[in-house]
N, C-alpha and C positions, 0 to 999 in steps of 0.2 A: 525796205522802209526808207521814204525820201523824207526826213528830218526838216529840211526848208517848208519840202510841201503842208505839212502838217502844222508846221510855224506862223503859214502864209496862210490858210486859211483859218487857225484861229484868232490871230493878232494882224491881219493885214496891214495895220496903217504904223502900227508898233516898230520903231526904228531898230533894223538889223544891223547896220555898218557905218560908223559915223566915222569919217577922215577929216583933214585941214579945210576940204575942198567941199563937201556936201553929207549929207544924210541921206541913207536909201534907208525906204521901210522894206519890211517882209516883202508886200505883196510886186515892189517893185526887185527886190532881187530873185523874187520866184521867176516874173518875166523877163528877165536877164537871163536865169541859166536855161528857162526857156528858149531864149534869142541863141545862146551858144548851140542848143541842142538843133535849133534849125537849121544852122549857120555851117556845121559839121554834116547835116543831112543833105545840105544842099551841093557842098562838097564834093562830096561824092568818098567823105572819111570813113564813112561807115564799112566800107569794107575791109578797114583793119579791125583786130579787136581789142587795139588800144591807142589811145593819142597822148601824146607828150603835152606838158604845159611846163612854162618859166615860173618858176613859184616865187617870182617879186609880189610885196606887199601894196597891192592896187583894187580897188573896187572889182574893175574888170577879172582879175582873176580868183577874187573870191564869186563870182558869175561860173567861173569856167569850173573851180572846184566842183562844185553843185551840178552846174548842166552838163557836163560830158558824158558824167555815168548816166544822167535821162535821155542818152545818145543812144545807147545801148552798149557803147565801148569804159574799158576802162581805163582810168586818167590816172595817167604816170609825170608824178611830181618830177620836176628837175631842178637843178640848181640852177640859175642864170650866171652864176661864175664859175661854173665848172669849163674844165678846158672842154674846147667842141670835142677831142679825138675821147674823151672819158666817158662825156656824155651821149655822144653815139653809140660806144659801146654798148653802155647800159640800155639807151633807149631800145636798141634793136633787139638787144636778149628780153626784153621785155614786149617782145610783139610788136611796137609803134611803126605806123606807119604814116601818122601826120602828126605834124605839130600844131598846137593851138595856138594862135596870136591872135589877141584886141583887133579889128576890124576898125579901120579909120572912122572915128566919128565914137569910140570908143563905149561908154554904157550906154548914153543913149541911143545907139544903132543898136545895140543888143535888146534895148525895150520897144524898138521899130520891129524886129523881127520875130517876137515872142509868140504871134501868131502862127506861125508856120511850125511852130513844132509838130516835131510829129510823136506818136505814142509807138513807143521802143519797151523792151523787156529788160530789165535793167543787169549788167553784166554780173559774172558769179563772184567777182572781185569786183568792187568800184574804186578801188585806189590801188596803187603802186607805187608806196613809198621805199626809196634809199636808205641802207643804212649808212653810217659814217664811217663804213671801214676801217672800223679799230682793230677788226679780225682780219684785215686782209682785201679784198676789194669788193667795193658797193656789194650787197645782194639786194636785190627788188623784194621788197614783203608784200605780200599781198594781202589786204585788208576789204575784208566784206561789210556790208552793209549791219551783219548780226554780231559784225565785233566793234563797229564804231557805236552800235545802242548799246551792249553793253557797256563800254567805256564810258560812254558819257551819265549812262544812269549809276555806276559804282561811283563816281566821280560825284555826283550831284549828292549824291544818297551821306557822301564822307563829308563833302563842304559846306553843301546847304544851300548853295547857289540857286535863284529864280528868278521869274521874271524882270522882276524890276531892277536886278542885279548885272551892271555894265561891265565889260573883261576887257583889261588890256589887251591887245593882242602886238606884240613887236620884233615876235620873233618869226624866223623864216614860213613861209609857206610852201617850201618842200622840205621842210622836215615835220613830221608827225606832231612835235612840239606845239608849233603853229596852226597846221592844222587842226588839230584839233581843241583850239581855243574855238574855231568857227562852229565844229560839230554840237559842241557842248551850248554855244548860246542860241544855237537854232533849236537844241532839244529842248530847252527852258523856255526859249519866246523872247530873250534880251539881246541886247546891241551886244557888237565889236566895237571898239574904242581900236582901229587901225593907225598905227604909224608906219611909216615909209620904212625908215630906217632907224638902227637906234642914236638917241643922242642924250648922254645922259640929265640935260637939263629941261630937255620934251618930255623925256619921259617922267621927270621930279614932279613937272605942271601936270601931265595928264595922269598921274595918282591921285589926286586933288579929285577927278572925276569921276572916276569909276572904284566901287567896291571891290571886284578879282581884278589879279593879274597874274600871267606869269613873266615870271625872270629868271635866267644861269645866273650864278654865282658870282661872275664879274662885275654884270649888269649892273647886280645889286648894291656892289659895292660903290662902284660908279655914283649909283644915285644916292647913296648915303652921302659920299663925299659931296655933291652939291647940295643937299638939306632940303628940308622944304614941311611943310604943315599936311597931314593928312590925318582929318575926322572921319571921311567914311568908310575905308578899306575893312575889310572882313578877312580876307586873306589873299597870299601874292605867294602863290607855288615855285617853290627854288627846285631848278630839277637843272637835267644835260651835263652837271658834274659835281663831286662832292663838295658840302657847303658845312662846313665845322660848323659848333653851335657857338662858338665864338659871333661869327659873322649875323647869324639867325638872333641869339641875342641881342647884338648892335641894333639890328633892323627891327626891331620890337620896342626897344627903349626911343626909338627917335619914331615909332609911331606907324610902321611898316607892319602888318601881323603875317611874316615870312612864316611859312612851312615847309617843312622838307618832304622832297616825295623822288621815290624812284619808279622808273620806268625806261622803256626802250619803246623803238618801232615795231618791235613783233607784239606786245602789248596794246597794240592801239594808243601810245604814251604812259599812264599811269598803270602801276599795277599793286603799290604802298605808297601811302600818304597819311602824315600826321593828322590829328584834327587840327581845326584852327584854335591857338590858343593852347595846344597840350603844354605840358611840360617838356623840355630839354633833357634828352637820355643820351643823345650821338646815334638815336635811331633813325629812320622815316618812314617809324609807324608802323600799324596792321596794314596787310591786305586789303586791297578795298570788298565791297561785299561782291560774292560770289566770285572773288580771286582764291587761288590759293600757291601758297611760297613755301619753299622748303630747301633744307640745305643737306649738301649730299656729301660726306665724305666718303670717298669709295661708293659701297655702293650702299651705302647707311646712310638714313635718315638721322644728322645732329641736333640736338637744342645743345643752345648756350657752347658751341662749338665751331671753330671755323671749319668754311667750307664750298663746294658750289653752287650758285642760288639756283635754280629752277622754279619754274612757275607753269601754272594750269590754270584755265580756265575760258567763258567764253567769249574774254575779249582779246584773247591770244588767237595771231595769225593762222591760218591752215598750213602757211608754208612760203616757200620762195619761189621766184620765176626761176621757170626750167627744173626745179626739181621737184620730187617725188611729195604727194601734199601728207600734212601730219594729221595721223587718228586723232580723232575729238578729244579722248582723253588721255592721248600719250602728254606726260610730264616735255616742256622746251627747257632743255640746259642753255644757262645764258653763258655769256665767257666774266661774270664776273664773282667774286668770292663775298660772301658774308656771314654772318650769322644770326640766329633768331634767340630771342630769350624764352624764358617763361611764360613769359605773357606774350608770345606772338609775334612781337614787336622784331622788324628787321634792322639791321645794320649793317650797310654794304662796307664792305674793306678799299676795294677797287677790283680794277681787271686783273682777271687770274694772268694773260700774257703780259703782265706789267710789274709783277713783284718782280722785284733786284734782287736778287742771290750772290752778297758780297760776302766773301768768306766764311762760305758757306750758311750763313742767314739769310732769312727773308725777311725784306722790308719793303713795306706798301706806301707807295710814293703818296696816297693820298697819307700815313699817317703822319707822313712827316711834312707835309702842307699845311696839316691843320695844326701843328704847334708851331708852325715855320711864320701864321696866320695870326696868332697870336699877340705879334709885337705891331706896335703901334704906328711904329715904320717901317712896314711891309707891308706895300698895298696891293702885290698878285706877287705867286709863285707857282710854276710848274716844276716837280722835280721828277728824276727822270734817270736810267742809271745807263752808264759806257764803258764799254768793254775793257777791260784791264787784264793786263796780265799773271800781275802777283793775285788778285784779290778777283779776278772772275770777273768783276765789275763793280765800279763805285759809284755812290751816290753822287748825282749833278742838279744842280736845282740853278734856273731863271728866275730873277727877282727882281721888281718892282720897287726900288728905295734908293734913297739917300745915304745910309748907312755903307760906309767901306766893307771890305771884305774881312780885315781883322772883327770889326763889330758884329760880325754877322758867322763870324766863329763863334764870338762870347754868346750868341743868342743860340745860336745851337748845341752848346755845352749840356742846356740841359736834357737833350734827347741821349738816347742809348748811342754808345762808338760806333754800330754798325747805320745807325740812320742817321747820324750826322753827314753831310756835304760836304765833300772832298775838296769838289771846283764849282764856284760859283761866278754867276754871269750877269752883271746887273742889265736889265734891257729898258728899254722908254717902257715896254708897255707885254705883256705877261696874254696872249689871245686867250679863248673858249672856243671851241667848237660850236658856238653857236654867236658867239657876238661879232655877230653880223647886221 
């Protein structure tokens, strides 16, 4: 299923990507990833069966997203900041055998060449997105055309998202994140709202414009702190790391309608997401429809229990490059812990290789961010624990404030002795793995 295609021929003139610099409709970025599909045949690329792209935020390479896999190969996202020696790696365990780059003379040479496409069978994987290596080093996911439909229709079916409905989009496009801001408004027929990069007072205006968006947790707060008026937002998806309902509250009261939602790469992105507008429980929500979430301790199935989250369905990956592909309906254990209530409703804790085992407790750094999150002056914290000898390891947290470090004892008095912070680090600025 080509998602553009289908975009392009019911809505042609209907604007798909709006940047600083110009507006492409549908029908002109059908003939762009057309031009890339040429552009690759003419090559002589086709004889790999996959090509690497830069996943900077540019007209051109939402072209390249779309036309590679109508190349017949499939298109492996990269970071453009990745070191060359990393991204080789990954590139070459993923098959690639050429890289995509913008062709001087940039869209519009790609809408010069749109004729020359030629008609290709489109590959059993159209993507090959990077995970973030929280477990250890990148794996490539490979992601089919019948799990980005899925994804995007659980997704629409949860938010409500349609045509006339514009998405921010600011975040990378070699991470799935990004990507699939693009998937989702070509299955609807509605524009990208693309920024380059992020800045949190670009992005404060261009809320102002469009009704979706997504943002990480920083983002968000980022753009809280510059303020701004927004009437027409419907909802602004907080995902790529946990977002206390402290922050999500904030962003609601000054006029953001934040919802929390979890996902990963082997998910196609989302796989739980709030409705827009729920209430506040420290969840992110049901499943989306025809997802399914389940938490494992051992090898039981918990409610209202901590434990492993695993997830089935068919917007879940088949599997990884170079390894063996997963049965349709084998359950993917994630590496992160949570638990589900009564009513369905998930609650991620954090990553299971991330809880501190400080004299002999477990403490989940995300919980002690979200109370750490709390005070008024604290504006980011990563916490995080370091090996010690008496105590196995103590809590350490980086922080974003003004506050001394006696002060920042008193605010942590009121969490438990084992998740208080030992050593604290104040820094200018607290990153996300995605604020980029």
């Amino acid at each position: 299923m080509d998602l553009l295609a289908s975009a392009a021929d019911a809505n042609p003139d209907a604007p798909a990507v709006i940047t600083a610099e110009r507006t492409v409709s549908f029908a002109e970025l059908d003939r762009a990833a057309n031009g890339v599909a040429s552009i690759l045949s003419a090559s002589g690329s086709l004889g790999s069966r996959a090509v690497a792209f830069w996943g900077d935020r540019s007209i051109e390479t939402v072209a390249a997203v779309w036309g590679i896999p109508r190349a017949g190969v499939t298109a492996v996202a990269v970071d453009p900041h990745a070191a060359p020696a990393v991204a080789m790696e990954a590139t070459r365990a993923a098959g690639v055998r050429g890289l995509w780059v913008a062709p001087t003379g940039g869209f519009d040479r790609l809408l010069d060449r749109a004729a020359e496409h030629p008609t290709m069978s489109r590959p059993d994987a159209s993507y090959v997105v990077f995970t973030s290596g929280s477990e250890g080093r990148p794996r490539g996911v490979l992601l089919t055309d019948d799990n980005v439909a899925a994804a995007v229709a659980g997704s629409r079916e949860r938010l409500g998202n349609g045509p006339g409905d514009a998405w921010l989009c600011v975040l990378p496009l070699f991470h799935v994140a990004g990507l699939s801001v693009l998937w989702r408004q070509a299955e609807s027929g509605a524009p990208v709202v693309l920024l380059d990069r992020f800045d949190a007072a670009a992005v404060a205006a261009a809320l102002d414009t469009v009704t979706f968006a997504s943002l990480v947790p920083v983002m968000l707060q980022r753009v809280l702190d510059v303020g701004g008026e927004w009437a027409d937002l419907v909802a602004v998806l907080i995902g790529g790391a946990a977002a206390d309902d402290r922050l999500i509250s904030t962003a609601r009261s000054a006029g953001i309608p934040a919802v929390p939602s979890y996902g990963m790469t082997e998910t196609c992105s989302q796989i739980a997401t709030a409705s827009p507008g729920g209430t506040l429980d420290g969840s992110v929500g049901l499943p989306l429809p025809r997802a399914e979430v389940r938490v494992m301790a051992g090898d039981a199935v918990v409610v209202g229990a901590e434990g492993r989250i695993e997830v089935r369905g068919p917007m879940v990956s088949p599997g990884y490059v170079g390894e063996p592909l997963r049965p349709k309906e084998a359950w993917l254990r994630t590496g992160d812990l949570g638990l589900i209530d009564d009513l369905g409703r998930l609650t991620v804790l954090g990553r299971a290789d991330s809880v501190i085992i400080t004299g002999g407790e477990n403490v989940h750094p995300g919980a002690v961010e979200a109370e750490l999150r709390v005070h008024p002056d604290i504006r980011g914290v990563r916490v995080y624990g370091i090996a010690d000898e008496e105590w196995g390891a103590i809590v350490a947290a980086d922080v974003e404030t003004d506050l001394s470090v006696a002060e920042l004892d008193a605010v942590a008095v009121r969490l438990s002795p084992a998740m208080r912070p030992r050593r604290w680090a104040k820094v200018a600025r607290v990153y996300d793995k995605l604020d980029s």
